[in-house]
N, C-alpha and C positions, 0 to 999 in steps of 0.2 A: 417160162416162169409159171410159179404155180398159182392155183387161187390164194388172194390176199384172205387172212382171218382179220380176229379183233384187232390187231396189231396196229394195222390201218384202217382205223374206224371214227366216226364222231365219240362215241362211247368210252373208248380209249384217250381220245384228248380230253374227256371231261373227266374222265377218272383223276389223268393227271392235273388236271388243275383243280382238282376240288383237294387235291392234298399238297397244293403249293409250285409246283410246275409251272412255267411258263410252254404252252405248245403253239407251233408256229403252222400254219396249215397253207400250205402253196402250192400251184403247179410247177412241178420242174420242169415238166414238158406241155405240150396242148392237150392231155389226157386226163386223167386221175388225179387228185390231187395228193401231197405227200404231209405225214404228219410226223412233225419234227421236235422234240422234246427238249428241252434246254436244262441240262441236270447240272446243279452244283454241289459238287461232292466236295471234301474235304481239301482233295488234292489237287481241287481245281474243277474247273467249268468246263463243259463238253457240252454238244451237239446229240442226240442221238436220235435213230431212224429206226427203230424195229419191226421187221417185215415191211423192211423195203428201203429206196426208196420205190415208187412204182413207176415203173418207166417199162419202155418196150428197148430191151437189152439186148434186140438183137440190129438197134438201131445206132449204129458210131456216132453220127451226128448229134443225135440227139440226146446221150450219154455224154458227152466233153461238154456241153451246152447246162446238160442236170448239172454235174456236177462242181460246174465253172458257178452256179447260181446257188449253190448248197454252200459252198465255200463261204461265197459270200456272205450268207444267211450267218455264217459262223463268226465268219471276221466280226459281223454289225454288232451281234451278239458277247464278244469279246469271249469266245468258246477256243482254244485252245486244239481242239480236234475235233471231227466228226465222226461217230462213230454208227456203222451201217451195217444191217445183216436182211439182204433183200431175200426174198423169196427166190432164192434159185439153188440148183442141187449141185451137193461137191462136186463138180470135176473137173478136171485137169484143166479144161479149156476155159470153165468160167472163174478157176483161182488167174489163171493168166490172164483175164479180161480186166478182172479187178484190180492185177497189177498194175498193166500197162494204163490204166485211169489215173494212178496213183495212188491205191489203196496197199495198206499195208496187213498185214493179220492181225488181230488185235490180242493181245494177252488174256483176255477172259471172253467166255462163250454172251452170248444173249439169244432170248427166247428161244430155249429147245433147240439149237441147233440138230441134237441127234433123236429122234421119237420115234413113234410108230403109228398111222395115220389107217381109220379104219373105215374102209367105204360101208355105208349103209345101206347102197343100192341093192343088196342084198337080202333074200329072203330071212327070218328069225330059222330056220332049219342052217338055211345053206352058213349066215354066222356061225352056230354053234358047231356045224363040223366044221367049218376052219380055226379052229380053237385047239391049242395044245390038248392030249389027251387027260391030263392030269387038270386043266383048267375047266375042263369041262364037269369033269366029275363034279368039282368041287360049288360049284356054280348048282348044278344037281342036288348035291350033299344039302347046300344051303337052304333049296327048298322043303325037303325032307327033316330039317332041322326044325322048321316053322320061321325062321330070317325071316324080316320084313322091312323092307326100303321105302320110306316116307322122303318126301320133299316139300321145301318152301322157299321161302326168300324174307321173311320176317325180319327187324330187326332184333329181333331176339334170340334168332338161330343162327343170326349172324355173330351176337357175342356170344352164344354156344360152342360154334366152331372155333372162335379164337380163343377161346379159354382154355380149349381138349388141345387145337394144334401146339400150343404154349407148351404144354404138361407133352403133347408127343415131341415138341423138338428139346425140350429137355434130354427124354432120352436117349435121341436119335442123333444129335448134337448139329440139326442147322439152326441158321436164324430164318423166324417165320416172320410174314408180314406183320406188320401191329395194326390195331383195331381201324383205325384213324384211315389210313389204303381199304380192308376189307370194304368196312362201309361206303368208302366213296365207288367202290365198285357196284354195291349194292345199289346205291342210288342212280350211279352211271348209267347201268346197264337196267337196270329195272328189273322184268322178268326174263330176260335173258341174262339174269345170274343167278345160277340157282345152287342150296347148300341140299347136300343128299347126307342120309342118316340110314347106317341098317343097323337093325333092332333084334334084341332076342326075342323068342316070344313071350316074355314077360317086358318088354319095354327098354330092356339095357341097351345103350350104345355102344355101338362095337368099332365102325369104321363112318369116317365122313368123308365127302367130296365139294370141294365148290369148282362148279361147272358156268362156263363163261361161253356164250352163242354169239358168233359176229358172222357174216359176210357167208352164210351157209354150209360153217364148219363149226364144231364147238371143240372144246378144250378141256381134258382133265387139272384143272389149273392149280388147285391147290387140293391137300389131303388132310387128313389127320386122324388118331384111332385109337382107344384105349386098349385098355392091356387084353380084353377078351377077343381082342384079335390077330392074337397069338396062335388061338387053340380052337377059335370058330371064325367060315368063310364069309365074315359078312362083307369084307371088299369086294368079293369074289359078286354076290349078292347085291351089292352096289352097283355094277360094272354093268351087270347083264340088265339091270333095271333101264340106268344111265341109257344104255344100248337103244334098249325097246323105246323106251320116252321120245328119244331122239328120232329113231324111226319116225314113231307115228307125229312128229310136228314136221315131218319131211326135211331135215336137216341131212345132207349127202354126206359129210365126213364128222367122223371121230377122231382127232388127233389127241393121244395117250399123254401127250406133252412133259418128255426129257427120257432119256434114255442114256446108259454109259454109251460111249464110242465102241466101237468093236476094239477086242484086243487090250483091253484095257481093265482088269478084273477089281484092281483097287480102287477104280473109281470110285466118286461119291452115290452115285445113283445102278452103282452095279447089282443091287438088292432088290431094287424095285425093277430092275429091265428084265429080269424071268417074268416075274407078276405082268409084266404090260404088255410082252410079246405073245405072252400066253391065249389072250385074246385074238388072235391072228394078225391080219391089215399087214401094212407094208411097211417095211423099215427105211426110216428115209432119212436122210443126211443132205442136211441144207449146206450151203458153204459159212465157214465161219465167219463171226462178223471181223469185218476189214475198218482199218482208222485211215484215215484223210486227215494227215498233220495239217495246223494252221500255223500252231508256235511250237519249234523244235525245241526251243528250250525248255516250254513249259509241259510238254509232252514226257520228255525225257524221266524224270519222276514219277510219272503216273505212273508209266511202260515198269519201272522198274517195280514200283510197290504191287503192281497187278502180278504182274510174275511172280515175285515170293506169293502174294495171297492166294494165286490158283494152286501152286505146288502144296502149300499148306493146309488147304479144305479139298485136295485130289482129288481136282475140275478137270 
C-alpha cells in the first residue's frame, strides 16, 4: 500500500464537517485510524472512505475483522452502502482481494483513481530533464516571457479563485466546487492550502492552482484559468513554481491528481492528461473504488443513476 495523503487526515474531516458532513474516525484495526464520511446524497445515504480504509491488506485476518466493523458503522448510520477506494494499485490480485471481501466495483471513480505522482527527491536539473520535450520548452518560454507566479491563502484569493474557476467551468462544462467547500478547506488546512496565480508581466491572471499538503504528499487539487491561457504558458509557469516551493518545504511527492485511463481518448480529463504527464513522475493507477452493499434494495437505484451519470459526463 502506498503513503496515505490528505484523504486520511484530521484536515480532511474538518473540511468535511465544516460544510455539513458527519465524519466518523475509528480504528478498524490496532493501527491507523480510518476516516469515514457519511454522505447524504439525493439518492440516498452512503458511507464513504477515500484513500483507504488504512489497514495493512496484506493481513486476512484482520481485513474480515475491518470490514465486518465498517459494515456496521454503516448499518448504525442507516448508510445503504460503503463506499471505499484504499490506497492500493490496480491489479489483478488486489481487484480479487476486494472481491472475495465483498466488495463490488462501484459505478463512479473517487479521488483520482488514475494520476501521475511526481517524486521530489529529485534534483530541479534532474526534474526538468524528466519532462516532456515540449513541456519544458514551454516552462522556459514562460520565463522569457516575464510570467510570474505568486502565492497566498487569503480569503480573498480564495473568492478570486472561485469566481475565475466559475467563469472556466462555464466553458469547460464541469461543475466546480462552490464557495462554501473552497473556504472550509482554506480554513481546514490552514497553510497547507495554498491558491497559486501566474501573471503577465503587467499583472493579468492567466492560470490558477489550489494546492492541498497532507501526510507529506501535496495535490494539484483544484484549477482554473482565463482565457490568456490559451496563447501564454502560465500553467506551464504555475507547475514548475508549485515544483520548486514543494521542494524547498521538503514535501517528497507531487501527485498531478486525475488523469483519463489509458485507452480512453473521449474521456472527460483526456486534455489535461498531456498537460500533467508532460511534467514526468509516474503514472499510477490506484484500484477503483469498490461498494460494500448494506441494503440491496436501496443500492439498486443508486448503481443505476451512477451508470447513466458516468456514461453522460465520460468518466
Amino acid at each position: 500500500m502506498l503513503k496515505t495523503n490528505f484523504l486520511q487526515s484530521p484536515a480532511w474531516q474538518n473540511t468535511n464537517e465544516l460544510i455539513g458532513h458527519k465524519v466518523i474516525v475509528e480504528k478498524l484495526d490496532d493501527k491507523s485510524p480510518t476516516y469515514m464520511i457519511v454522505k447524504n446524497a439525493k439518492r440516498g445515504r452512503y458511507l464513504e472512505i477515500p484513500g483507504g480504509p488504512v489497514l495493512d491488506w496484506d493481513n486476512r485476518e484482520t481485513l474480515a475483522s475491518a470490514i465486518s466493523k465498517m459494515s456496521a458503522i454503516a448499518k448504525k448510520h442507516r448508510c445503504a452502502f460503503v463506499r471505499v477506494r484504499p490506497q492500493l494499485l490496480d491489479t489483478a490480485e488486489n481487484r480479487a482481494l476486494l472481491k472475495s471481501l465483498g466488495g463490488k466495483v462501484a459505478p463512479m471513480h473517487l479521488a483520482a483513481e488514475h494520476t501521475v505522482i511526481l517524486s521530489l527527491k529529485k534534483s530541479e536539473e534532474e526534474l526538468l530533464a524528466g519532462m516532456r520535450r515540449q513541456t519544458r520548452y514551454e516552462v522556459r518560454r514562460a520565463g522569457k516571457l516575464g510570467i510570474v507566479v505568486e502565492s497566498g491563502n487569503s480569503e480573498e484569493l480564495f473568492r478570486e479563485f472561485h469566481h475565475v474557476q466559475s467563469k472556466t467551468a462555464e466553458r469547460q462544462h464541469f461543475v466546480p466546487p462552490n464557495l462554501k467547500t473552497l473556504l472550509a478547506e482554506r480554513e481546514a488546512f490552514g497553510d497547507n492550502a495554498r491558491i497559486y496565480v501566474a501573471k503577465t508581466a503587467n499583472g493579468e491572471p492567466i492560470a490558477y492552482g489550489l494546492i492541498l499538503i497532507g501526510n507529506n504528499e501535496a495535490e494539484y487539487y483544484e484549477a482554473a484559468s482565463t482565457d490568456l491561457n490559451r496563447k501564454l504558458p502560465g500553467a506551464y509557469a504555475l507547475q514548475w513554481q508549485v515544483i520548486r516551493d514543494l521542494k524547498n518545504l521538503g514535501i517528497k511527492y507531487y501527485n498531478l491528481w486525475g488523469i483519463a485511463p489509458p485507452g480512453q481518448p473521449n474521456h472527460r480529463y483526456a486534455g489535461v492528461t498531456t498537460f500533467k504527464t508532460g511534467f514526468g513522475g509516474e503514472i499510477v493507477a490506484f484500484i477503483p473504488a469498490h461498494d460494500f452493499i448494506i441494503s440491496k434494495l436501496k443500492y439498486a437505484p443508486d448503481y443505476l443513476i451512477e451508470t447513466l451519470r458516468k456514461h453522460r459526463r465520460h468518466l
